[in-house]
N, C-alpha and C positions, 0 to 999 in steps of 0.2 A: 359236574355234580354227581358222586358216583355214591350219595345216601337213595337217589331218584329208584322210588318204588317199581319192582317189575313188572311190565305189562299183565292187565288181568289182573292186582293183586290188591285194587283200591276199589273198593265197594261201592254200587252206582246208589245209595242212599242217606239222606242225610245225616251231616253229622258235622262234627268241629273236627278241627286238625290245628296241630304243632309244630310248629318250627324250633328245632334245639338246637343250640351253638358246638362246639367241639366240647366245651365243658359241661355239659347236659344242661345248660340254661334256656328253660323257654323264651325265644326272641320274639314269636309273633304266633295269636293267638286266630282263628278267620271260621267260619262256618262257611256251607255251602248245604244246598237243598239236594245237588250229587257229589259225592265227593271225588269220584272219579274224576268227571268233566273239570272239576273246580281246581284239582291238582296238577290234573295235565295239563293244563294252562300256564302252568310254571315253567313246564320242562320243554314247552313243546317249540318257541321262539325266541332265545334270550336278548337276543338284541334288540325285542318288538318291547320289551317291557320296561315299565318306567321307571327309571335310574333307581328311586328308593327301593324300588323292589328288586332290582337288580343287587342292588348293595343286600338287603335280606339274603337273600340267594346265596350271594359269595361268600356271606358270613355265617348259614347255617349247617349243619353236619349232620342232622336228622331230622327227619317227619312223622309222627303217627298221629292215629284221628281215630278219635270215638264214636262210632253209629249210635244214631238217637232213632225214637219213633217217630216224631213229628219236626216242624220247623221251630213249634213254641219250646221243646226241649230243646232244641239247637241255639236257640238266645238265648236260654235261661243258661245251660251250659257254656257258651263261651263268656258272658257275661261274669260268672264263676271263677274263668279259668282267668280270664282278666284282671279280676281282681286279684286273685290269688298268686298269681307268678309276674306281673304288674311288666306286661312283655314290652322292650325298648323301639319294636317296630308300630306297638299300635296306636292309634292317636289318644289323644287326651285329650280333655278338654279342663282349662283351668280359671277361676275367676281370674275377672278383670280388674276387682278392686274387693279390698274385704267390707263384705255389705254386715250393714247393722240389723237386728232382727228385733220385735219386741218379744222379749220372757215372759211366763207367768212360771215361777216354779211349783207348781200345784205338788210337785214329791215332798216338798217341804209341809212342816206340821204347821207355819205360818206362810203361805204363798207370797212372792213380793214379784210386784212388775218391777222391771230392768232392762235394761239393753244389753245385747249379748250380739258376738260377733265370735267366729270361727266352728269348732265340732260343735253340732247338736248334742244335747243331753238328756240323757232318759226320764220321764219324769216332769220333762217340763216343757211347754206348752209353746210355740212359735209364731208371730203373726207379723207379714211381711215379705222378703226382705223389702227394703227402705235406702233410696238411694243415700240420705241423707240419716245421721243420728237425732240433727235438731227438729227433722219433722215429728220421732218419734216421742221427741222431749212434748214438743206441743199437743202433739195428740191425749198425751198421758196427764198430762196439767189440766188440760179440759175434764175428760172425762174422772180424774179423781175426786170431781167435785158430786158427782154421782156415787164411785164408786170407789170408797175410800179406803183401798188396800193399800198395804205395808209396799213402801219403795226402799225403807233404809237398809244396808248393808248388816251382816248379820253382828258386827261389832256395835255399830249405834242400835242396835233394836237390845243384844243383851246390857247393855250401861243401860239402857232408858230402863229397863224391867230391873238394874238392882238399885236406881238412886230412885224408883217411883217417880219418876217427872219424863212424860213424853214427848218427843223433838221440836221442832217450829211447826210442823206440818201437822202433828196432832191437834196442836191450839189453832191453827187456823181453818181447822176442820176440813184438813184431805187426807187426812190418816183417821183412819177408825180407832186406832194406838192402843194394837191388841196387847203390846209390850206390859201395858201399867191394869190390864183387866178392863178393859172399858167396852169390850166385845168376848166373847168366848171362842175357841179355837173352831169352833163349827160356823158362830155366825161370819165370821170372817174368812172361812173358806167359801160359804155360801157367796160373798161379795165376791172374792178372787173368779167362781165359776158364772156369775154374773158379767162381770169385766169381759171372760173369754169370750162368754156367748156373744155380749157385743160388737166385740173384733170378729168374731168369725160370720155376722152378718145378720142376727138374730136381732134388728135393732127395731124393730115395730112393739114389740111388744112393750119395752120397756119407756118409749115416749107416752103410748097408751098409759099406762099405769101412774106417771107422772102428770099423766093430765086428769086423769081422773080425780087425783091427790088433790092435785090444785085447786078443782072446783070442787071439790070436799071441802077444804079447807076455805075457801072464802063463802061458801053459803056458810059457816059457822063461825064467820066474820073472825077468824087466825089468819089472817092481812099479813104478816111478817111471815108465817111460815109457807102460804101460796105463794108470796111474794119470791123465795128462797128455793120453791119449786119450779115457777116460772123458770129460772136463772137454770136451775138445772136441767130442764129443756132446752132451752139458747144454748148450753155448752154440749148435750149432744148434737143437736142441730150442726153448729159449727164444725166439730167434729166429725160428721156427716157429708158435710160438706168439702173437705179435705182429700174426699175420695170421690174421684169424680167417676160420674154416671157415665157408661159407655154404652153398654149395652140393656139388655132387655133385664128387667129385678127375676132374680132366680137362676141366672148363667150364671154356672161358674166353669171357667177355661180357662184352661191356660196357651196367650197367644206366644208362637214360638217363630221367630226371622232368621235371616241367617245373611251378612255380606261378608264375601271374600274376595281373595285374589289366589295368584298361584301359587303363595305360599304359605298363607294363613287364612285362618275365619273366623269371626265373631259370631256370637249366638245372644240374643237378645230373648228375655221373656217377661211378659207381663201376667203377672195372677190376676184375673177377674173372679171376683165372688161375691155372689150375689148381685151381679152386673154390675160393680162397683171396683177399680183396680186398687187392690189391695197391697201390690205389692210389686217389685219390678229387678231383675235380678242380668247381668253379662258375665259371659266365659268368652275365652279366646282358647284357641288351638292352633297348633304348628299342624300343617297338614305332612302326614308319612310317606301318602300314594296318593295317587292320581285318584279322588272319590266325586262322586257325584251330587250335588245340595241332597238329594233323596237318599245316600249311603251315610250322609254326615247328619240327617236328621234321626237316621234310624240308632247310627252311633251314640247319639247323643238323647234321645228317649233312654237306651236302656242305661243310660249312665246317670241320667237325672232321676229316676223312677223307678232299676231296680230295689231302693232298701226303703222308697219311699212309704210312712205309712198309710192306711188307706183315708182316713181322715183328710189326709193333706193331698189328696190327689183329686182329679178335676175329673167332670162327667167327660168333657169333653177338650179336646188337643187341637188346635188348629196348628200348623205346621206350612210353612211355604214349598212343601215338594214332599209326595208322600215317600214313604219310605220302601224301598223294592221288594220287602215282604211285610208289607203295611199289616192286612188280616192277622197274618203271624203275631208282631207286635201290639197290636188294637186286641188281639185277644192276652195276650202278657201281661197287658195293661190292665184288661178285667178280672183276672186272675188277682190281681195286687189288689187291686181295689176294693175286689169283691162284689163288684158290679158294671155295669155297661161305662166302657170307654170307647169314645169312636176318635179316630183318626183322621182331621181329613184338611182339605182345604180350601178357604172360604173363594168366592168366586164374586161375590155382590152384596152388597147393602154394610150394614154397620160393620160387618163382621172383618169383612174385606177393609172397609177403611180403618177401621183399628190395627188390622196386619200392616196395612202400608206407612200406620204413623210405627209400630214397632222395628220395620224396617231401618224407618229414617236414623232412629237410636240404633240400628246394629250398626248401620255405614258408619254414624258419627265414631260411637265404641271405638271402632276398627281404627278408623283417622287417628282417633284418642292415643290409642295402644302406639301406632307408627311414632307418633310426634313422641310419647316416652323414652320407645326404645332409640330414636334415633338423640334423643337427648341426653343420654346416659352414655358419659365419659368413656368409660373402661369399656364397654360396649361397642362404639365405635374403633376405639383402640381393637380392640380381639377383631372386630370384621375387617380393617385394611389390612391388617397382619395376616388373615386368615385368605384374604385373595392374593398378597403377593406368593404368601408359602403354593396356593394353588396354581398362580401362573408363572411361577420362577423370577421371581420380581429380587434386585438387589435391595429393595427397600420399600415402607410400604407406602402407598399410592398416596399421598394427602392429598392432590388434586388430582379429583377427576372430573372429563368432559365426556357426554354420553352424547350420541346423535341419532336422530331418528327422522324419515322420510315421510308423509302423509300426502296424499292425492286422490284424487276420486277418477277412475278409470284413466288414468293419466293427463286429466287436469288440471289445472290450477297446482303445482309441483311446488311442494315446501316443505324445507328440511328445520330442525331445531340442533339448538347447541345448549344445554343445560350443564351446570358446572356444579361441583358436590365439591367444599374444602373442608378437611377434618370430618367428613363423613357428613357433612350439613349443608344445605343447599346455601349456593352461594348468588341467591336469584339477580343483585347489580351486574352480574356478568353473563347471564341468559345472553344466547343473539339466536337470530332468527335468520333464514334466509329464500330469496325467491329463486327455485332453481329454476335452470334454462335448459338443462338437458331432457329429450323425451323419450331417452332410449330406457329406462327403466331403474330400479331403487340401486343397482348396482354402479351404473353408469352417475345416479346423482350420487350415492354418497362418495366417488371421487372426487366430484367436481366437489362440492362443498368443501371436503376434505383439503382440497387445492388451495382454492381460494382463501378459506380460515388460515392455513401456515402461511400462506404467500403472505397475507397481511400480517403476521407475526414476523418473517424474517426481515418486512419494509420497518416496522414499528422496533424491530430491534438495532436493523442497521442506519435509524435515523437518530440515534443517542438523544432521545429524551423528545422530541419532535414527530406528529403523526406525519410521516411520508404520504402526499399520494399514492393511491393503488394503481399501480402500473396496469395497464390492459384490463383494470377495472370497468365497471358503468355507473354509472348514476344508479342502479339497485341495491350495488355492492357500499354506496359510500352509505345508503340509506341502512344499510342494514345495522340494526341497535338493540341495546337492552328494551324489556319489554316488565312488566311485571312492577312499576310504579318508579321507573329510574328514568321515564322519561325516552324519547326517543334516538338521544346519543350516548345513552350509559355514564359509567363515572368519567368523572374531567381529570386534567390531567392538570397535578397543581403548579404545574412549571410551565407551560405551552397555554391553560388556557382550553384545550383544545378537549375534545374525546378520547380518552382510550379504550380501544375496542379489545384488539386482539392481544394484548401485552404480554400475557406468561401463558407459557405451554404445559400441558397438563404432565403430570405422570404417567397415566395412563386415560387413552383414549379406548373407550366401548362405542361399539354400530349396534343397532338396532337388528338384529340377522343374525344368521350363521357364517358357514365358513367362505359365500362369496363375497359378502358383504367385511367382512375383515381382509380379504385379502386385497379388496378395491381400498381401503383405509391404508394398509401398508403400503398397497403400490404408490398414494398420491405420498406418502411421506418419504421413500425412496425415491422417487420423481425430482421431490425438492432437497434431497439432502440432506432429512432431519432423520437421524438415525436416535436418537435418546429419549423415543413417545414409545412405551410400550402399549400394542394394537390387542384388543380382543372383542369376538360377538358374543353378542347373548342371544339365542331363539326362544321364541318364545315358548312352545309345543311344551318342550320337556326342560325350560329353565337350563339348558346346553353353554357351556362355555365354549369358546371356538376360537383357535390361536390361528394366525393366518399362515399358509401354508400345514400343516396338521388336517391327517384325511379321521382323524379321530377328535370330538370333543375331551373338555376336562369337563368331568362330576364330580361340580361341588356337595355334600352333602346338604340334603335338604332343609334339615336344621339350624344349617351354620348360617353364624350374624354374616359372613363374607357373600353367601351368596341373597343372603337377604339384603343389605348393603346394594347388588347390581340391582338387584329388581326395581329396587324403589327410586335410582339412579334412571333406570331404560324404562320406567312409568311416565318418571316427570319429564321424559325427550318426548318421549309420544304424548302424553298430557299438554305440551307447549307446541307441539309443531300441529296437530288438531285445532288445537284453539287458532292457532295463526292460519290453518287451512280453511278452517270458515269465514274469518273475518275476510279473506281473498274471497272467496266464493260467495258471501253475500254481496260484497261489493261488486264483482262480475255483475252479479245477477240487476242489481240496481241501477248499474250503467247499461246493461241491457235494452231495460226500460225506453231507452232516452236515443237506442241506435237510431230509430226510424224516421225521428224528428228533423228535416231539413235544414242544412246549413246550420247545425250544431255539432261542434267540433269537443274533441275530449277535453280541453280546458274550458268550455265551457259550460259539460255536463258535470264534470267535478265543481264546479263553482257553484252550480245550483244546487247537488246534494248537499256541498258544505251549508247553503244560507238555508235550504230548505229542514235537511233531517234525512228524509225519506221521500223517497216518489208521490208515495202517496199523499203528504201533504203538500208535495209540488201541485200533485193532479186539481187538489183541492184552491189552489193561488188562482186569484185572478189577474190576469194581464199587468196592471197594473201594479202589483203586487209583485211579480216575474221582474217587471223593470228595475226595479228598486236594487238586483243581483250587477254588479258594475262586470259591462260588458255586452249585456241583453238591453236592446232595444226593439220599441213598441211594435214591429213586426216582426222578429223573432217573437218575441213572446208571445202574440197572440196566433202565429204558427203553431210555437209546445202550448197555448193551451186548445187548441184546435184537435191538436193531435192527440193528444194524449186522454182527450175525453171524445175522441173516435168518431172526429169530424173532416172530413178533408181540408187541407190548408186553402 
């Protein structure tokens, strides 16, 4: 890197800095409270630093950086330069679907509520966003019966005003149907700014003023028109009601979540105002570099908030992880606003369980997003094409089989076999397996490794017939799909019988790095199968690792290929977890039952099967215990002796 500034010549004060390509293109935009400390951190270890930013590095040809005064210049500045040269190293954050908003165009000489979705427009008035278009449709049908502003498109409002007849909604009276003169261009604005005040929370006054109406009107016995006011009470009410109560009347916050993984995040927000959720909005982001939930919150404040106007910004931000120059931002924040914004995060009471249910929606979001992208065709296609191009593959992988190890201080040892065909989980062919070895994750994933081809080249050289497994166990015969295929997988339509192990993958991934692929290679050089292309995935830094190679492949962090592994070496570890508890509660459960005399392991497993659980064994009386075939009246009142911690 020989653009790398000379010692002494990078100023120890804050400021923003640039990354420019050979073609003077800014690639990556970053601030720092020193700039010095912040720059030599590039230069000073390159093998320490995380692939993405490695790849930055390779790709850039110059640095300079602007000294600020403070840290709030230094957001507002890079925030700026972000926007402005839109750099390919820095994150984004982008909707997760295009949300509906309600309109008021108050620029307009006749204001009309509408639903609007994509750029905001100057002039007109927002309330929302709204997961849903049709909640906005209902909200609007309610309240037009109050507040009977113009909805029609500005073609039917000019035909209504040149034939003098106004649309269905004038005569049914939710149009005030200023089109035909039946209001004046001011009182009809008066209603449009009525409508806003409503949505934006000012909703006491105007039930007030309807009820007063009402009882006006029936002390002077107009029965039809209290009648009519009544009604438009219930339709705020209802209305009202659409917006559920969360917090205390008078908060308005906006709650902010955040789940991810290693290579993506979701950000979830719910607007409260006036204690009431008004509105609820998700983005997703590819992450660049290695950031922290409190780097990607801070990211994403000034991206939601710099151009926001102050109107539409909240007293207060709760956030799941403050941001590493929180004060900085919390003061940027009030700057925008023009008044007090605090930053912070909730710890207890409502405020807290409102973060944890907006959590629940960022996880779901995030699920949401995977299950799209892994849905989409062409998608798939670019990601197996994109790992073979990375691992020198003659073709690209349509099946692949991931494996992954799970044990707790080296107990209870269980490995997973998850299978991906066309880029899509192929869950009838999950297996699972109980390893035997204790020497550690390298040593099992051989043996697994072994064992799974050994029963592929039995099942291949049995032409159409499952072979016995040669120097198998009774573990090995048990091991089967898992995931609602039952516990011997698909049948085999000629035999009758199970097929377990039948086709071999294209390419097999370990859960690991480079000892853990070369323990994969070895057990398939061992057996002869030369046509499995072998690679690890680590987790730390998303590392590819070909076996034998004292260097990983980096993939780039964007590409569907290596998003592709991830979500392959998630669901091994996701399946071989699962299957490492259900061993480890059951240990635990026959535990229970060691102490009891002259009960032998088929007979403890006989009583968890009739029982459940210990504890409602503990709960059986004697009698009850016999009814288990095999247990009789003095065994049983031994376990129940024992077990409620009485001598036999």
């Amino acid at each position: 890197m020989s653009f790398r500034p000379k010692p002494g010549s990078i100023p120890e004060s804050p400021g923003v800095y640039r990354f420019r390509d050979a073609h003077g293109r800014v690639i990556y935009v970053g601030k720092a409270k020193s700039l010095r400390q912040r720059l030599n951190s590039y230069f000073a270890d390159f093998s320490a630093l995380h692939p993405r930013t490695q790849t930055m590095l390779t790709t850039a040809a110059d640095v300079d950086w602007t000294v600020v005064g403070t840290e709030v210049e230094a957001l507002q500045l890079e925030y700026s330069w972000i926007k402005e040269f839109d750099p390919r190293f820095n994150v984004k954050y982008r909707d997760d679907k295009s949300y509906p908003y309600l309109a008021v165009t108050m620029g307009d000489d006749f204001p009309r509520v509408q639903v609007m979705r994509g750029a905001k427009r100057k002039g007109t008035r927002y309330f929302g966003p709204y997961s849903h278009a049709w909640a906005i449709r209902e909200t609007v049908d309610l309240l037009l019966r109050v507040f009977p502003v113009r909805t029609c498109s500005s073609g039917v409002f000019k035909r209504a005003g040149q034939i003098g007849r106004p649309c269905l909604l004038g005569y049914i009276d939710k149009c005030s149907a200023p089109c035909v003169g039946r209001v004046t261009p001011d009182e009809h604005r008066a209603l449009a700014e009525d409508f806003c005040d409503f949505m934006a929370g000012n909703t006491g006054r105007f039930i007030k003023r309807l009820e007063k109406e009402m009882r006006e009107a029936a002390a002077e016995q107009e029965y039809e028109r209290a009648a009519r006011l009544r009604d438009d009470i219930q339709a705020l009410q209802r209305a009202l009601e659409k917006q559920a109560v969360v917090l205390g009347e008078g908060t308005d916050a906006d709650v902010i979540a955040l789940a991810e993984d290693p290579l993506e995040a979701a950000v979830q927000v719910f607007y409260v105002r006036g204690g009431r959720i008004r509105g609820q909005r998700g983005w997703v982001v590819d992450k660049v570099e290695e950031s922290s939930p409190g780097e990607l919150v801070e990211q994403f404040l000034l991206q939601m908030y710099a151009e926001a106007s102050p109107d539409a910004m909240p007293r207060e931000v709760l956030v799941p992880a403050l941001p590493p120059d929180h004060e900085a931002v919390a003061e940027l924040l009030t700057e925008q606003r023009r008044a007090r914004v605090e930053v912070r995060v909730p710890q207890r009471g409502d405020k807290r369980s409102l973060m944890e249910t907006v959590e629940r929606n960022a996880k779901e979001s995030l699920a949401q997003h995977k299950i799209r992208r892994a849905s989409d065709l062409t998608t798939r296609s670019k990601a197996l094409q994109e790992i073979a191009d990375a691992l020198g593959l003659d073709q690209a992988p349509l099946r692949i089989e991931c494996y992954d190890v799970s044990h707790l201080q080296g107990e209870n040892v269980v490995a997973s076999m998850v299978v991906f065909e066309d880029g899509l989980a192929r869950k009838s062919e999950y297996r699972r397996f109980a390893v035997k070895t204790k020497e550690g994750d390298v040593a099992s994933i051989h043996e697994v490794i072994m064992r799974r081809f050994r029963r592929y080249l039995e099942e291949r050289s049995a032409t159409g017939e499952l072979a016995a497994d040669q120097g198998g166990t009774a573990e090995d015969a048990a091991e089967g799909a898992v995931e609602g295929e039952g516990a011997h997988g698909p049948i085999d339509p000629e035999t009758g019988r199970p097929r377990k192990f039948a086709y071999p993958p294209n390419l097999l991934v370990v859960d690991g790095a480079g000892p853990q692929a070369a323990a994969a290679q070895r057990a398939l050089d061992e057996l002869g199968i030369d046509d499995v292309s072998v690679c690890g995935l680590a987790k730390r830094l998303e590392e590819v690792w070909l076996p034998g190679d004292d260097q990983p492949v980096i993939m780039p962090r964007s590409s569907e290929g290596l998003y592709l592994l991830q979500r392959v070496r998630d669901e091994a570890h996701r399946f071989a977890i699962t299957y490492h508890r259900s061993k480890r509660s059951k240990t635990v459960k026959e535990s229970a039952l060691d102490g009891v005399p002259g009960l032998g392991p088929a007979r403890r497993q006989a009583l968890l099967k009739h029982f459940g659980s210990v504890k409602k064994l503990r709960e059986a009386t004697a009698a009850e215990i016999c009814e288990v075939p095999g247990i009789g009246p003095s065994i049983a009142e031994v376990i129940v002796s024992t077990l409620k911690g009485e001598s036999p």
